[in-house]
N, C-alpha and C positions, 0 to 999 in steps of 0.2 A: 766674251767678245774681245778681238781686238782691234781698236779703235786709233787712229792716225789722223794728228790735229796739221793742217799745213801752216805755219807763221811763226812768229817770233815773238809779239806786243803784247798789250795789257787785253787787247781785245779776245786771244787765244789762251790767254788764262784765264779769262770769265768764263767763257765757252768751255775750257776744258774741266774747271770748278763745278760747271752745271750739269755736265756728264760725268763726273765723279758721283753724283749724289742714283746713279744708275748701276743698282748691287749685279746685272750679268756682266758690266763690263772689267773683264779681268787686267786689260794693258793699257795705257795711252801713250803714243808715243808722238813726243812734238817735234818736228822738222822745221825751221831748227831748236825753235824754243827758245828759252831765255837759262840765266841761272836761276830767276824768283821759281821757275818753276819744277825744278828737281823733284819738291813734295810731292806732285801730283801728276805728273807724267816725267817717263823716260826723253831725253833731250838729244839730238842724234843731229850731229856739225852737216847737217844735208839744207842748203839755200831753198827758201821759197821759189825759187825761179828756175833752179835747177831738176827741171821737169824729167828729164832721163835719171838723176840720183832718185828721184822723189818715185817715181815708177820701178825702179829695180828695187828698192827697200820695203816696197810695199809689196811685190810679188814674193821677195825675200821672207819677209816677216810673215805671210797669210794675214795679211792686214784683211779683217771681214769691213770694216766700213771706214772713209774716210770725210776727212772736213776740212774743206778748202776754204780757207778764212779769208785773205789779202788778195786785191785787186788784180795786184800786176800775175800770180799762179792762175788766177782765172780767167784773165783775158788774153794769154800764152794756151790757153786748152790743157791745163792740168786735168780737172775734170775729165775729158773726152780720152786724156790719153787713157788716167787710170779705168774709164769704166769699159773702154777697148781691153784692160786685163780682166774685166768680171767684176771688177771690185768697186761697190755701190758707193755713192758720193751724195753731200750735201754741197751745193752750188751749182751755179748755173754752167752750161759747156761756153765755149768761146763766140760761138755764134750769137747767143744769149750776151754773156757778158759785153758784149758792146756797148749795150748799152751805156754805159760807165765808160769803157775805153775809149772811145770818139763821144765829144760832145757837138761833132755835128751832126752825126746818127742820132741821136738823142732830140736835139731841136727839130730838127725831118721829121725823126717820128711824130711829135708831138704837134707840129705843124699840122700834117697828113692828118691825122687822126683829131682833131681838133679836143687836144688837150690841152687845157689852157698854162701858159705859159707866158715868160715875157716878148716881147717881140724882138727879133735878130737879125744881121745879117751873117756869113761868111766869109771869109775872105783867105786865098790860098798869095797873095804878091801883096806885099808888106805898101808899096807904093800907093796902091788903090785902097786898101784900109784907110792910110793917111789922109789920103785924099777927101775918102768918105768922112772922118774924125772933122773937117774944117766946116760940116754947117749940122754936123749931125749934136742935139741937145746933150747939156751935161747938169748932171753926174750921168758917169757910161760905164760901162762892164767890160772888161777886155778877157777871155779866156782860151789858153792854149786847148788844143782840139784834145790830145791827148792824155795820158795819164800824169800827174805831176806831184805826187805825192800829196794830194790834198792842197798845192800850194799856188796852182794853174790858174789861178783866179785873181784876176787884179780890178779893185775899183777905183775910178778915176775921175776926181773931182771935178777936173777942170781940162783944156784941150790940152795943153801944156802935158800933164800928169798921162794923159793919154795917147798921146802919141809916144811917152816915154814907155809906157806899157807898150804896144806895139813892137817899138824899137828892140823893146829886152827881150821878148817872146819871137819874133819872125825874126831878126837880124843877129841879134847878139846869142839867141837859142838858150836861153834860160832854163828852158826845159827842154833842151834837147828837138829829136822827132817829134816832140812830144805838141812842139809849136809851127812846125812845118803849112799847118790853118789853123786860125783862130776865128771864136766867137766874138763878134761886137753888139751885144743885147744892151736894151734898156735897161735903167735902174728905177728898178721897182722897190717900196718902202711899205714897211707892216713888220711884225711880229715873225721872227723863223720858227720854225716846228721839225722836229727830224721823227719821223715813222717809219720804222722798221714795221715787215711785215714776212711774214712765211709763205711761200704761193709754189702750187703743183702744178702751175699753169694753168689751171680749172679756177683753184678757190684760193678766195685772198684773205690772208688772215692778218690782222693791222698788231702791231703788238702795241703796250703802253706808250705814248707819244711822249718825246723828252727835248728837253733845250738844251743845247751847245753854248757853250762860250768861247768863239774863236782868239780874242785877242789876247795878246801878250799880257795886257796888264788891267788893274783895277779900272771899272766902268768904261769896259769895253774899247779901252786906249791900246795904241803902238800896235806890232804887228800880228797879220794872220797867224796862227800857229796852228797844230793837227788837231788841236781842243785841249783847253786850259780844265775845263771840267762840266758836268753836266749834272739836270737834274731832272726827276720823270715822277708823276704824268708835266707835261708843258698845258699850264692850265688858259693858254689862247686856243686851245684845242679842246671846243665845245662841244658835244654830241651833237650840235646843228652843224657843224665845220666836217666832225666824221663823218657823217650820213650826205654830207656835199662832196667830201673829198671820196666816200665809194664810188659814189654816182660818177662823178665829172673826170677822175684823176686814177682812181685806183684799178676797179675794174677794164676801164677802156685802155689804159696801157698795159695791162696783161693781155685782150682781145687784139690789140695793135701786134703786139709782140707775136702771136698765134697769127696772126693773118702775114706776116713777114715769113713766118718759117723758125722762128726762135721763139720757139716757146722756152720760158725763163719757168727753173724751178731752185729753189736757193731761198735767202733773204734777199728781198726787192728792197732797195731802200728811198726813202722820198725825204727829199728835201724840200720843203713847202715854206714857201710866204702867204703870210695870210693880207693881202693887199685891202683896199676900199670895195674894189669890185670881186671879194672874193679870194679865196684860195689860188696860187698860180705854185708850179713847178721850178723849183730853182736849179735843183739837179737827182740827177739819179744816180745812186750806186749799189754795184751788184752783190752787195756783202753786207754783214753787220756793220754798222760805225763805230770808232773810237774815237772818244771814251763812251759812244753812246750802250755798247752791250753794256756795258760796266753799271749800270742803273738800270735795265730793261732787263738782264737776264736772271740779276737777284730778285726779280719777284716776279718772275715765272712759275708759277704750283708744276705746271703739267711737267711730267719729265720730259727733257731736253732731247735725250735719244730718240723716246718717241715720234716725238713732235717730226725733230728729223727725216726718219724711215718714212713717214707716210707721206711726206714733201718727195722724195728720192721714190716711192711707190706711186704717185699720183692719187693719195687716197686720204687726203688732210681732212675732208669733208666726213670724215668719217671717224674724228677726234674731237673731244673735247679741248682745246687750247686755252686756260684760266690764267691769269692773271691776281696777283694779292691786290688789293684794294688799299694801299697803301703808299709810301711816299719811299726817294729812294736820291740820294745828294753825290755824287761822285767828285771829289777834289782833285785834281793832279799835281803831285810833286813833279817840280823841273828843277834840271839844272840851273843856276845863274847865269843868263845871255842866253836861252835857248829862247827864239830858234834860229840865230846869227852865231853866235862862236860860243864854246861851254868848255868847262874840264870836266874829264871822265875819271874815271878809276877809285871814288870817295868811296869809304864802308859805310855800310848801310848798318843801320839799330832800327829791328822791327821789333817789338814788343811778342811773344807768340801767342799772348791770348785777344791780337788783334790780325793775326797774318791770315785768318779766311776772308776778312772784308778788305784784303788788300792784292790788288791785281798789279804786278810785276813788268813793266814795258822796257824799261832800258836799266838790264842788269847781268851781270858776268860772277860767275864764282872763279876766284883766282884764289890758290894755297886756302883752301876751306872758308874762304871768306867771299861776303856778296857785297860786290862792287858796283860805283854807277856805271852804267857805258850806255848813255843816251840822255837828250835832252827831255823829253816825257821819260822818267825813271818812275813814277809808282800813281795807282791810281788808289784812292782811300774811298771806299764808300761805304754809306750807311742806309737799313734801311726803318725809317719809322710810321706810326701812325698820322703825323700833320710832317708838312712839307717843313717848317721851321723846325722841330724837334731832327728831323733828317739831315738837314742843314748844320744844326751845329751837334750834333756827333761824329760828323763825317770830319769837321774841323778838331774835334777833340782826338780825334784819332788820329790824323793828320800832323797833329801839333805833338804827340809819342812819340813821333818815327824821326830819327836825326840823322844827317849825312851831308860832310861838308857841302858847301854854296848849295844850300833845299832855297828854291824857290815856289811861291805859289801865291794865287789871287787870292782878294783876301774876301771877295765878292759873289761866289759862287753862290746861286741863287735867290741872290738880292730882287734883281728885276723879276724872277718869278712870282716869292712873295708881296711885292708890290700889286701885281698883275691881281694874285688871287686875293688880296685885300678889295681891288676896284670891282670885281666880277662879283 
């Protein structure tokens, strides 16, 4: 088979690592790919976005199946275009993806459908938002409607802090279109959880639950970033918490999505807080998460490909889907100052009897040599029997690989093993 991965990050080399270990498939080819990932797929200068290159090179090549990884090719109708040539896809079509693309579709939905979530308003005139910001409680949530690279999300202390959010997102366009309406929800407090899940629009299949660590620096200080590093299972995620989050969250926003007209087949992905009154929905997105594949897909038993086709066939219900019963730490290398200003171009030292537990995000080969060119440049992860032993080989690994200004926490799943010490 030949097989056509769409993106560029760490998350498209786990993914494309875990379809490797599938002996029919003869090719992979990544659009655009990175340089970490030469070893394991063909890398082809064609843009995630550039949905007419991505379509001609796939009828070009007789690409037999494709995998549409990143937000922004799915919510542009990549999918839709390429399965208009015949050619089978893993992700959801554009009409599906919204879900993720508007997060005011996404609160509606969940609204309608009485999925619990935080409470919100909408707001399209920057003036009325304000307005509402001067008797509405704080801390408050401010979020551009649109896609923002992970970064659309501002929390605000104070009225002060919030009406600055406003200002950056509706007026000064921070994110672009991307802010033209914004969310103003409540700030709700608990434990976060990120669940990926496989779904054919029938059957929902939850994969190992994992923790994010958004912030820039040790004990979850300084700023948002795209994920400093993860680790899975997320042990605030009880078998009482899964068996509430099927019933209340899981299920009924796949039946919501079918009662719309978008039926979603791809990874679902659920961004949960686990609050006082329960489980609520923070956000939804239509893809895997990075760095979250980067621990979920290393301890995947069932083959990947598979898994895929019968997502893309409507027939998941009719697979076994296993998980290893074990523990799994992902660290991220950054550049120094990322995610505000970085230098690019430092060579990279991978050791090569640690390069398979190493997923590639921001790297370029220049004159035979692999360079940084990004502020998430490498994700390290390990996987073991106890969550602690995962933890610090994923640091021993981490602590091999050299490349001027390596930055990275030095914290990565601290707060978990606290958590699974209290439990």
């Amino acid at each position: 088979m030949r097989i056509l991965v769409v993106g560029g990050g760490g998350r498209e080399h786990a993914i494309i690592k875990k379809l490797k270990e599938n002996k029919s498939i003869e090719k992979i080819y990544a659009l655009p790919g990175n340089g970490g990932m030469a070893k394991e797929a063909e890398c082809v200068p064609v843009g995630a976005t550039d949905l007419e290159g991505i379509r001609a090179f796939a009828v070009d090549h007789k690409i037999d199946y494709a995998v549409v990884a990143p937000d922004d090719p799915l919510v542009l109708g990549c999918v839709d275009l390429l399965e208009a040539e015949g050619i089978p896809c893993f992700g959801p079509r554009s009409e599906a993806a919204i879900i993720e693309g508007s997060k005011v579709f996404s609160k509606d939905l969940m609204k309608k459908y009485g999925i619990p979530t935080a409470a919100y308003e909408v707001f399209d005139d920057a003036d009325k938002a304000l307005e509402y910001l001067e008797t509405a409680p704080m801390p408050i949530v401010v979020k551009a409607d649109g896609l923002a690279l992970g970064k659309g999300v501002l929390i605000a202390q104070d009225l002060d802090e919030a009406k600055a959010a406003v200002i950056s997102i509706m007026r000064d366009k921070q994110f672009g279109k991307s802010g033209d309406q914004i969310v103003i929800e409540e700030f709700l407090t608990g434990p976060e959880v990120s669940v990926l899940s496989f779904t054919d629009g029938k059957t929902v299949v939850p994969m190992i639950s994992s923790m994010d660590h958004k912030r820039a620096g040790d004990g979850d200080t300084g700023l948002n970033t795209g994920g400093m590093g993860t680790v899975a299972p997320n042990p605030y995620y009880t078998d009482a918490v899964a068996k509430q989050c099927m019933d209340e969250i899981f299920m009924p926003t796949i039946e919501a999505m079918n009662k719309e007209g978008r039926t979603f087949k791809g990874c679902l992905y659920f961004g949960l807080m686990i609050t006082e009154k329960g489980p609520r929905v923070i956000e939804y997105n239509c893809r895997f998460g990075d760095p979250e594949a980067q621990v979920v897909l290393p301890l995947l038993k069932t083959d990947l490909l598979t898994v895929m086709q019968a997502v893309t066939d409507g027939k998941l219900s009719e697979i076994d889907v296993e998980f290893a019963d074990r523990y799994a730490c992902c660290v991220i290398l950054a550049s120094d100052g990322y995610p505000v200003s970085y230098e690019k171009g430092f060579e990279l030292d991978i050791p090569a009897e640690i390069e398979d537990d190493v997923f590639v995000a921001g790297a370029k080969i220049e004159n035979g040599k692999l360079l940084t060119n990004g502020g998430r440049v490498l994700g390290v992860t390990a996987v073991a029997d106890t969550l602690a032993e995962a933890i610090g080989a994923a640091y021993e690994k981490a602590d091999r690989i050299s490349f001027d200004n390596k930055y990275y926490r030095t914290d990565i799943g601290a707060r978990a093993l606290k958590a699974g010490e209290a439990n």
